[in-house]
Residue, then its C-alpha position, 0 to 999 in steps of 0.5 A: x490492542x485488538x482482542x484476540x480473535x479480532x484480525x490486526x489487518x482488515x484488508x491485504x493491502x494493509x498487511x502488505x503495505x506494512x510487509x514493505x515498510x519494514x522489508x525496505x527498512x529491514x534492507x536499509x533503505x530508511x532506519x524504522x526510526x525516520x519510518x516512525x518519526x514521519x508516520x507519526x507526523x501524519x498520524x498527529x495531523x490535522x487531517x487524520x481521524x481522531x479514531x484512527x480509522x485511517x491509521x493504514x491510509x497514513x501507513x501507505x502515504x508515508x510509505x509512498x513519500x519514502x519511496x518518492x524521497x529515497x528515489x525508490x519510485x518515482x510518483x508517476x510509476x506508483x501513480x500509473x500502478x495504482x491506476x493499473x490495480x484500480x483498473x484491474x479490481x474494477x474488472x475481476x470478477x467478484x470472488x476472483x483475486x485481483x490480478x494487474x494482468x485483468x487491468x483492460x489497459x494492460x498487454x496480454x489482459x485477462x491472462x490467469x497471472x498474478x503480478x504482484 
């Protein structure tokens, strides 16, 4: 348990990672138990860090093979997406949110839009 002036997340996409996982589960699409049997799996893994400092890394891979294994999303969207925000981090400004309308590849890039 984190102390208390320790945040639980140390950065948004984790907490929105997490926000996903029990919406999609809250809204049916795989029970928390399926969600915590498979994230146990990879957390017990023989390439997980033993300090568990990748625990959300495994939090995002198992929400992803969920998806993928729900026909939820297909691995090319999440993959072209991911590009897409990895593209748009790269060029925001530093101390600007990042906007998917900043990825350079995208329509009408540079708008002041936030997709999320």
């Amino acid at each position: 348990m984190n102390p208390p002036d320790t945040p639980t997340f140390d950065a948004p996409w984790q907490a929105q990672a997490f926000a996903l996982a029990v919406a999609l589960s809250d809204a049916g699409h795989f029970t928390w138990t399926e969600w915590s049997e498979a994230l146990g799996a990879r957390l017990n893994g023989p390439n997980a860090a033993r300090d568990g400092s990748d625990y959300y890394d495994h939090w995002l891979e198992n929400l992803v093979a969920l998806l993928n294994a729900k026909g939820l999303a297909l691995p090319e969207a999440i993959d072209t997406t991911a590009q897409a925000w990895q593209r748009a981090a790269t060029a925001t400004p530093h101390g600007k949110p990042i906007a998917l309308s900043n990825d350079p590849k995208a329509q009408g890039a540079g708008s002041d839009n936030y997709h999320n």
